[in-house]
PDB file with one MODEL, atoms N, CA, C and O in Angstrom:
MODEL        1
ATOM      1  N   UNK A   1       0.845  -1.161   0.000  1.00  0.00           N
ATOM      2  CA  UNK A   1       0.000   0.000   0.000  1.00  0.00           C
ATOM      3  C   UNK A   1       0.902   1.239   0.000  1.00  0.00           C
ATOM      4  O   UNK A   1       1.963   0.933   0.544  1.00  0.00           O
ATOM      5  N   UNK A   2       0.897   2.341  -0.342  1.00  0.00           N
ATOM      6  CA  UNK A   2       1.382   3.201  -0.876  1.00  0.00           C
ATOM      7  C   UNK A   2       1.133   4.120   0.536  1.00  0.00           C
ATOM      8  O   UNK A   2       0.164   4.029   1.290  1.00  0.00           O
ATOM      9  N   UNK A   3       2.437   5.137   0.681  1.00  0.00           N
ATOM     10  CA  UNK A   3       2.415   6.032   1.829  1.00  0.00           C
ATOM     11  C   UNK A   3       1.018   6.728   1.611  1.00  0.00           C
ATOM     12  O   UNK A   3       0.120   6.758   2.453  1.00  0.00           O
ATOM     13  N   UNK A   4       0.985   7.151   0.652  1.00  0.00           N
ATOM     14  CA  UNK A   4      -0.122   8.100   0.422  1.00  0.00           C
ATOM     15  C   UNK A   4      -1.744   7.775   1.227  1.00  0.00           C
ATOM     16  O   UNK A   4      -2.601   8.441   1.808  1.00  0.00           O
ATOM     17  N   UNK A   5      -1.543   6.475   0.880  1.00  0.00           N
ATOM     18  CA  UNK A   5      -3.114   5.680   1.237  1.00  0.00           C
ATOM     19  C   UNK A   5      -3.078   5.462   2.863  1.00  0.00           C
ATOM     20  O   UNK A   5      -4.101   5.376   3.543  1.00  0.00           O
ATOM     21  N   UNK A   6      -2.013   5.400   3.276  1.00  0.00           N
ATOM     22  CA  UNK A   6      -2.032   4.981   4.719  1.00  0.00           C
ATOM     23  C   UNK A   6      -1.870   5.998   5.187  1.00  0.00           C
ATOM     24  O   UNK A   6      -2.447   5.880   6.268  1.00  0.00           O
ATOM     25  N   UNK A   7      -1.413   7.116   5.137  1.00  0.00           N
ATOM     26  CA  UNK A   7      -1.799   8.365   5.405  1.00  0.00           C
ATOM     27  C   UNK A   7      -3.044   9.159   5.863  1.00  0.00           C
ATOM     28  O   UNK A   7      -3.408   9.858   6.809  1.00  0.00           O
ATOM     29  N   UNK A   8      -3.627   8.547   4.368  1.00  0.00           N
ATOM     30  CA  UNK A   8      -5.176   9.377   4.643  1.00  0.00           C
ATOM     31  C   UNK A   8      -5.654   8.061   5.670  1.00  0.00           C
ATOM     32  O   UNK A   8      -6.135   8.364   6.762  1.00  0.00           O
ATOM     33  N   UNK A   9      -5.509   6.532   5.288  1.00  0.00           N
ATOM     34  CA  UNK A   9      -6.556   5.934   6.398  1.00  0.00           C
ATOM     35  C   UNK A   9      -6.555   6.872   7.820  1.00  0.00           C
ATOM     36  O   UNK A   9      -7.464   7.299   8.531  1.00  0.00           O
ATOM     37  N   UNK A  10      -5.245   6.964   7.865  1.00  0.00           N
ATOM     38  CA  UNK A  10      -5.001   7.769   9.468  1.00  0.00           C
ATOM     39  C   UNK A  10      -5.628   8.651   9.473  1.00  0.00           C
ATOM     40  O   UNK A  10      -6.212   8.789  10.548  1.00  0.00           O
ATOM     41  N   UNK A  11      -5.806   9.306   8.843  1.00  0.00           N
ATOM     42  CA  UNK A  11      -6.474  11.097   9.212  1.00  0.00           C
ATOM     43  C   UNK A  11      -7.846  10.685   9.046  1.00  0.00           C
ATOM     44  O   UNK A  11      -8.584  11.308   9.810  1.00  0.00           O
ATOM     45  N   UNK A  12      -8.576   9.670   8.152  1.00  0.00           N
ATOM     46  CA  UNK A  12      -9.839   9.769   8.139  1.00  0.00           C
ATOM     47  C   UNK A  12     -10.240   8.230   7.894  1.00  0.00           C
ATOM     48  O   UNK A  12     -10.351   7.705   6.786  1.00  0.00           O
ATOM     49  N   UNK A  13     -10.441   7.588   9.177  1.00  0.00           N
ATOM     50  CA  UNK A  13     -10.507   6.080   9.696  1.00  0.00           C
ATOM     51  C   UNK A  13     -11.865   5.862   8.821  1.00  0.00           C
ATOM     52  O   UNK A  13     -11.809   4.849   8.125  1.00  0.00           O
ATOM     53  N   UNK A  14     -12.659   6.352   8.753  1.00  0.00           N
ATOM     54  CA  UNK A  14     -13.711   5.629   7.541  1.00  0.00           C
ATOM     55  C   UNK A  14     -13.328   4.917   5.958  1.00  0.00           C
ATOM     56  O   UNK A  14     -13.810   3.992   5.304  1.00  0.00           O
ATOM     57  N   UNK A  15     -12.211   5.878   5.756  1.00  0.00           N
ATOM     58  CA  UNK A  15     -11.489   5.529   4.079  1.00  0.00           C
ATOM     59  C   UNK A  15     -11.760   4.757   3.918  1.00  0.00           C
ATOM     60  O   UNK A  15     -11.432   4.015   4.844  1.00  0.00           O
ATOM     61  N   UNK A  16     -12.310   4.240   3.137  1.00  0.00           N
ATOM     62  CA  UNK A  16     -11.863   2.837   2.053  1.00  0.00           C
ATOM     63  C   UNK A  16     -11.717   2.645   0.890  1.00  0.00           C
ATOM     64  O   UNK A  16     -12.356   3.281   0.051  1.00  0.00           O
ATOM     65  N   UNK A  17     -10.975   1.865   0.633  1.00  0.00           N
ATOM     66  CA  UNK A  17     -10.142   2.461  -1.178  1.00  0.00           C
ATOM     67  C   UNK A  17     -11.471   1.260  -2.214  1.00  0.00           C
ATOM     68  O   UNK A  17     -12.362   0.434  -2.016  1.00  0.00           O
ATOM     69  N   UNK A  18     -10.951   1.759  -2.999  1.00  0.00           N
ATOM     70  CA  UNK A  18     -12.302   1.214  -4.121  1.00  0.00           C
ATOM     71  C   UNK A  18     -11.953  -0.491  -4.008  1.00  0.00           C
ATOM     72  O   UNK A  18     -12.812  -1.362  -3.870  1.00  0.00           O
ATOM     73  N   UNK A  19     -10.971  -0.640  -4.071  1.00  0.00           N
ATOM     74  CA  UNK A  19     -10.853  -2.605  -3.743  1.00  0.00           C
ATOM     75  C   UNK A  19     -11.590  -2.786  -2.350  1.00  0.00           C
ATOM     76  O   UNK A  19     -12.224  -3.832  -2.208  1.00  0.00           O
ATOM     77  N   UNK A  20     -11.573  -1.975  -1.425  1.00  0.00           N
ATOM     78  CA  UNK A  20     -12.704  -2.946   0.208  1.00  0.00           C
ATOM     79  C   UNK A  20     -13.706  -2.502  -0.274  1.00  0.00           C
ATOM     80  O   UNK A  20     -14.643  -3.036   0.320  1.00  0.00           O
ATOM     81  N   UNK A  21     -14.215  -1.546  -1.322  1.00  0.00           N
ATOM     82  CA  UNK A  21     -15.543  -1.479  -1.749  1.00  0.00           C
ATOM     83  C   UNK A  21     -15.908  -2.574  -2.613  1.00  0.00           C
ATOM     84  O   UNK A  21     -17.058  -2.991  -2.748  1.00  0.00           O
ATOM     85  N   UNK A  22     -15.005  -2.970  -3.123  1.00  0.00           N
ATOM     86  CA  UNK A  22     -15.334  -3.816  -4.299  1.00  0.00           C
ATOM     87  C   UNK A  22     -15.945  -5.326  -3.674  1.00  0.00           C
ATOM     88  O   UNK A  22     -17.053  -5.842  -3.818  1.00  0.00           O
ATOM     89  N   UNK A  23     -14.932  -5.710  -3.049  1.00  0.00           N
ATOM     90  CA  UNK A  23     -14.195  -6.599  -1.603  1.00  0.00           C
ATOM     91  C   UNK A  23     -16.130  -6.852  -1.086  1.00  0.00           C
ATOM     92  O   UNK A  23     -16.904  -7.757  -1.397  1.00  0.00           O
ATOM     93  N   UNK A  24     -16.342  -5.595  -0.204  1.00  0.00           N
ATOM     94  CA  UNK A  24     -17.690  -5.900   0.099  1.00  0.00           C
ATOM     95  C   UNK A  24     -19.273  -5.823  -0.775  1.00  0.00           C
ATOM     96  O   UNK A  24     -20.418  -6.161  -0.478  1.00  0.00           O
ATOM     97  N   UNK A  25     -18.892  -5.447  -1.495  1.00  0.00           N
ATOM     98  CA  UNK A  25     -20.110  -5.627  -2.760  1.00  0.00           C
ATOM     99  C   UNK A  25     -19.777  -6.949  -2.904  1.00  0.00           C
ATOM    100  O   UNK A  25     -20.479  -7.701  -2.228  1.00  0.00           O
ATOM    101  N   UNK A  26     -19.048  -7.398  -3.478  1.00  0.00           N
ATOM    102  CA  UNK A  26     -18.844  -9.166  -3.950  1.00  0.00           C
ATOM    103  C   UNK A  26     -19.393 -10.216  -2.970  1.00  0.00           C
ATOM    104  O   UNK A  26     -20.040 -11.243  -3.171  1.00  0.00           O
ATOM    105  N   UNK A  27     -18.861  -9.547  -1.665  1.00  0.00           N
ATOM    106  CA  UNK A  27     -18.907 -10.748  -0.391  1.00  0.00           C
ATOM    107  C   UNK A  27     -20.596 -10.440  -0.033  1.00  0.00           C
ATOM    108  O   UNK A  27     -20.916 -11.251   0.836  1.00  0.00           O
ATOM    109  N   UNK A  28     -22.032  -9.364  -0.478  1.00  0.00           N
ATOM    110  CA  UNK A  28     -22.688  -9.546  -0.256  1.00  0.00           C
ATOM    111  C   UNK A  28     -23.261 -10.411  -1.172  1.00  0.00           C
ATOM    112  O   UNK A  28     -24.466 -10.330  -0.933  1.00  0.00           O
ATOM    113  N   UNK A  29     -23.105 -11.169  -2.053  1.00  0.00           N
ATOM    114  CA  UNK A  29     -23.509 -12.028  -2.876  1.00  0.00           C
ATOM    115  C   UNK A  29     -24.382 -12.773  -2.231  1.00  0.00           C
ATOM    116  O   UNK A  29     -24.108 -12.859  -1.034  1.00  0.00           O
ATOM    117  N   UNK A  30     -25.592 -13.506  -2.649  1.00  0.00           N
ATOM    118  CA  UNK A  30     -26.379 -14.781  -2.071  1.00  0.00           C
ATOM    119  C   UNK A  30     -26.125 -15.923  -2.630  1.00  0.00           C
ATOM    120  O   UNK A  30     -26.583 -16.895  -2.028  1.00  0.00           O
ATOM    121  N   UNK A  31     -25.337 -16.202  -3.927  1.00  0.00           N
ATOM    122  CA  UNK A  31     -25.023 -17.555  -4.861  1.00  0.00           C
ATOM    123  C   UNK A  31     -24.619 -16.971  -5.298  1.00  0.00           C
ATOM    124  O   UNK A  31     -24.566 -15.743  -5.230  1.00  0.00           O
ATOM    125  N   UNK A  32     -23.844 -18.282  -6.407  1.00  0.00           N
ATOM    126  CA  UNK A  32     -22.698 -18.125  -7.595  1.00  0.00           C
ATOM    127  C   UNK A  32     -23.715 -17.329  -8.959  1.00  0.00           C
ATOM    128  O   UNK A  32     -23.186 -16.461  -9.654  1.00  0.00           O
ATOM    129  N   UNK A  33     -24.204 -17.472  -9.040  1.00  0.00           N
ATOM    130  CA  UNK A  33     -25.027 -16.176 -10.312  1.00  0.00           C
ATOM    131  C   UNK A  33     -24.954 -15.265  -9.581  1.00  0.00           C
ATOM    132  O   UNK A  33     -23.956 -14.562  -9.742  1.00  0.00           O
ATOM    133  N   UNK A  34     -25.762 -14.929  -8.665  1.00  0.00           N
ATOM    134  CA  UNK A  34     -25.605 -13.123  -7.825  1.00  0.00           C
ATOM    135  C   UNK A  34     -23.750 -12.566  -8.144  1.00  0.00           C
ATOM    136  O   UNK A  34     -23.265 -11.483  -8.471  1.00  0.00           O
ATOM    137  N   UNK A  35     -23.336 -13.502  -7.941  1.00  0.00           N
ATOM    138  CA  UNK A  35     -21.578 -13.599  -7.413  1.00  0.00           C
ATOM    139  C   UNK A  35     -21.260 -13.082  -9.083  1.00  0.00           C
ATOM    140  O   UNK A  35     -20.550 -12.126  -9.395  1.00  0.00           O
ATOM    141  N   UNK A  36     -21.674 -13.599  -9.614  1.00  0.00           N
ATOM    142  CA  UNK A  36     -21.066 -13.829 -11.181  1.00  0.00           C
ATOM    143  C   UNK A  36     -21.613 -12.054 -12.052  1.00  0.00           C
ATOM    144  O   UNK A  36     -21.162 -11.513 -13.061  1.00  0.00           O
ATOM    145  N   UNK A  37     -22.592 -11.671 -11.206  1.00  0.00           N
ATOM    146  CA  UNK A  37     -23.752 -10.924 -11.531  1.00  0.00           C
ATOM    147  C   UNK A  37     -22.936  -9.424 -11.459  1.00  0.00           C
ATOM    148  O   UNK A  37     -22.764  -8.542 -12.300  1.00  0.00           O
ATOM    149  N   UNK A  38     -22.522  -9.575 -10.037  1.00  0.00           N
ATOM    150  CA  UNK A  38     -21.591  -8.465  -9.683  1.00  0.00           C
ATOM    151  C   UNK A  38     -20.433  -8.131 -10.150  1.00  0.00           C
ATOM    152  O   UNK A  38     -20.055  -6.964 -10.251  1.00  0.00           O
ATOM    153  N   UNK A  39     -19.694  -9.251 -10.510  1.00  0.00           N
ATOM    154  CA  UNK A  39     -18.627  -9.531 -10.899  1.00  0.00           C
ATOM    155  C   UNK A  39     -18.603  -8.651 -12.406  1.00  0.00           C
ATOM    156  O   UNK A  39     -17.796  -7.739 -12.592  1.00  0.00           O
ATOM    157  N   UNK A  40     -19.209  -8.906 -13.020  1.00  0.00           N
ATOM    158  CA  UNK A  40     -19.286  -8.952 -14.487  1.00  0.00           C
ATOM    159  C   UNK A  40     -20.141  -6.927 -14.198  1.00  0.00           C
ATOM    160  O   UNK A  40     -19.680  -6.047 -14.926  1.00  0.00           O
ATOM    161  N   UNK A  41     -20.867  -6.672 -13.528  1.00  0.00           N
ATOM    162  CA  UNK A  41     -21.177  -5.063 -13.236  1.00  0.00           C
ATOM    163  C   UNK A  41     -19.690  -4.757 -12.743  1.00  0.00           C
ATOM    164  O   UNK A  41     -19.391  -3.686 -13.272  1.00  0.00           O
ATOM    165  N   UNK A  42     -18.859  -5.112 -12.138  1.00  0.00           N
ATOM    166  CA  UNK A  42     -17.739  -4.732 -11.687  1.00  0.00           C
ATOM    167  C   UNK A  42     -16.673  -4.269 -12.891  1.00  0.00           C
ATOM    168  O   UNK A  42     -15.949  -3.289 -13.062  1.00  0.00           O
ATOM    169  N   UNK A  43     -16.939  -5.391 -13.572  1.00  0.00           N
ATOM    170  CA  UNK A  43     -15.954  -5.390 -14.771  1.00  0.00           C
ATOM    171  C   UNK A  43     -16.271  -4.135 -16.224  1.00  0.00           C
ATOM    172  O   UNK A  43     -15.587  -3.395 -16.931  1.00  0.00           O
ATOM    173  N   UNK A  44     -17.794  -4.516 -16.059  1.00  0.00           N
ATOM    174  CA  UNK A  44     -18.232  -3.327 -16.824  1.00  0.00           C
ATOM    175  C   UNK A  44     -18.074  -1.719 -16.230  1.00  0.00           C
ATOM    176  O   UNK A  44     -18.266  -0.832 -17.061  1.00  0.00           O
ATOM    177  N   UNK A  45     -17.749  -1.331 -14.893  1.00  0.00           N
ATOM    178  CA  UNK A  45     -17.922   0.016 -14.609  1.00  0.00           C
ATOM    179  C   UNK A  45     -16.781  -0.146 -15.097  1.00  0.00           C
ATOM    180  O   UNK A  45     -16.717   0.443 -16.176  1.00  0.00           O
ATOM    181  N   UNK A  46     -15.008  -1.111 -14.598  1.00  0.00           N
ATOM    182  CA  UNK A  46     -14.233  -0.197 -14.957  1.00  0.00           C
ATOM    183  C   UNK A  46     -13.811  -0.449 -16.377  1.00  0.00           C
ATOM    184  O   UNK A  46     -12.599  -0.315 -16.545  1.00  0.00           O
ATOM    185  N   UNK A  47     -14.596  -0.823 -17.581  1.00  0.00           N
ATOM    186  CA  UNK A  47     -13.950  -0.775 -18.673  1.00  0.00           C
ATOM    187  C   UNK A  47     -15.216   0.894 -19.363  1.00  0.00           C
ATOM    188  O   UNK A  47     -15.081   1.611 -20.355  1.00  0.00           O
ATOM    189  N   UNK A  48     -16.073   0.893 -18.486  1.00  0.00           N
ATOM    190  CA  UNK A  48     -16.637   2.278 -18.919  1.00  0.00           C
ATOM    191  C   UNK A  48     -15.837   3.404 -18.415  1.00  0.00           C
ATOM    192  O   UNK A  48     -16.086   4.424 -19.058  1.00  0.00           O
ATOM    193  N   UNK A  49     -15.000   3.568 -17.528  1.00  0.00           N
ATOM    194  CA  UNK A  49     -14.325   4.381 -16.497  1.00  0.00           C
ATOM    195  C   UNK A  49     -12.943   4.500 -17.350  1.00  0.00           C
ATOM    196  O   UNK A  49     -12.182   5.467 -17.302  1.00  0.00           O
ATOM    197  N   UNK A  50     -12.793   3.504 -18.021  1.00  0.00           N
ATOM    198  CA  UNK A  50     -11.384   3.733 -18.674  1.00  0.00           C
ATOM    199  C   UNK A  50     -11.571   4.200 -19.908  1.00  0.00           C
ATOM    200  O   UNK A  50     -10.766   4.993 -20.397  1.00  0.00           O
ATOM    201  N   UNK A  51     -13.039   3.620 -20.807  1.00  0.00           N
ATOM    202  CA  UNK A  51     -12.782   4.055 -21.979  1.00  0.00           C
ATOM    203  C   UNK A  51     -13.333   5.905 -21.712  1.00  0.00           C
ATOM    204  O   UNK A  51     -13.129   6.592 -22.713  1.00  0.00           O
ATOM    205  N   UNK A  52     -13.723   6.370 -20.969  1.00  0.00           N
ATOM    206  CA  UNK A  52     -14.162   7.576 -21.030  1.00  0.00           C
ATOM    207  C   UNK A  52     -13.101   8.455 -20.530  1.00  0.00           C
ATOM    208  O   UNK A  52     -13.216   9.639 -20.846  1.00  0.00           O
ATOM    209  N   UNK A  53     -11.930   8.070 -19.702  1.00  0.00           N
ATOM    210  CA  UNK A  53     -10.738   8.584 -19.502  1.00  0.00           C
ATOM    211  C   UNK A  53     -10.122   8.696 -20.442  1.00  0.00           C
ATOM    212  O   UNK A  53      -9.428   9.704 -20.577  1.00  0.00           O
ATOM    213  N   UNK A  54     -10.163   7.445 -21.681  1.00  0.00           N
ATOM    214  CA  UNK A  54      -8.747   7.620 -23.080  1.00  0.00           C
ATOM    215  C   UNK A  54      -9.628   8.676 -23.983  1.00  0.00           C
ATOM    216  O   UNK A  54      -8.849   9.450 -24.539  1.00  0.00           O
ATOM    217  N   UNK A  55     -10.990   8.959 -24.309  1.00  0.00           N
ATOM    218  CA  UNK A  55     -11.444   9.838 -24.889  1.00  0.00           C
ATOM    219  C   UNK A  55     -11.469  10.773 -23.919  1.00  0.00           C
ATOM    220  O   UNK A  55     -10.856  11.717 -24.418  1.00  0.00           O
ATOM    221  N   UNK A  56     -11.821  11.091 -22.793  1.00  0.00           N
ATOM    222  CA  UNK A  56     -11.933  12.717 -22.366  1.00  0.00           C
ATOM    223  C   UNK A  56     -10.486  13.302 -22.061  1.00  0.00           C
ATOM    224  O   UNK A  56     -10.481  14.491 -21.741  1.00  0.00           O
ATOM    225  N   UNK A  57      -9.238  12.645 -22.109  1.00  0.00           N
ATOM    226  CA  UNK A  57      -7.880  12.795 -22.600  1.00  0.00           C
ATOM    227  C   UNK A  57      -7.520  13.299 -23.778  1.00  0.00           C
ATOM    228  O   UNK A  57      -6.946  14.371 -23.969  1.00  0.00           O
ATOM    229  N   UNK A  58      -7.905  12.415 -24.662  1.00  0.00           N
ATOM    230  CA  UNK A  58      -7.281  12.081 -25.859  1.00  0.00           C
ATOM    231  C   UNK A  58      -8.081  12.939 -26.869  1.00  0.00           C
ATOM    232  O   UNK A  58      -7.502  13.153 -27.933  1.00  0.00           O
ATOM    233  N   UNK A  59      -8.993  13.327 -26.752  1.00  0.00           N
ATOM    234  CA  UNK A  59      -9.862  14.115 -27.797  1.00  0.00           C
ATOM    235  C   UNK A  59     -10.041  15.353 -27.299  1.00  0.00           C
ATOM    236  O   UNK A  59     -10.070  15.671 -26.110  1.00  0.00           O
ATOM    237  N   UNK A  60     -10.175  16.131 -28.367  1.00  0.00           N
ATOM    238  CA  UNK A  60      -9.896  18.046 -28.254  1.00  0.00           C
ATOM    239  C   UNK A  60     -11.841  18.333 -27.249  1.00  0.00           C
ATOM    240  O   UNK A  60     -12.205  19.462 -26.919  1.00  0.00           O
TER     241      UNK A  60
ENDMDL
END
């Protein structure tokens, strides 16, 4: 973990970085479809999150 991150946990004990978010969305699952369900919404935010970063970068 990076100074940076353990830093802020200290100053503001609620933090949680987007993996224990992720971490507990997954682990509320009820079965392997729910599980699979999330998984696959997981995968889709961050390939929407990235492709809208290389265009709102990359284009005038």
């Amino acid at each position: 973990m990076s100074k940076l991150t353990e830093l802020i946990k200290a100053l503001i004990p609620g933090f949680k970085s987007q993996h224990d978010m992720n971490e507990a969305f997954l682990s509320e699952s009820t079965d392997v479809s729910d599980l699979e369900r999330r998984m696959r919404l997981l995968d889709g935010d961050a390939q929407d999150r990235s492709r809208t970063l290389v265009f709102g970068t990359m284009m005038p």
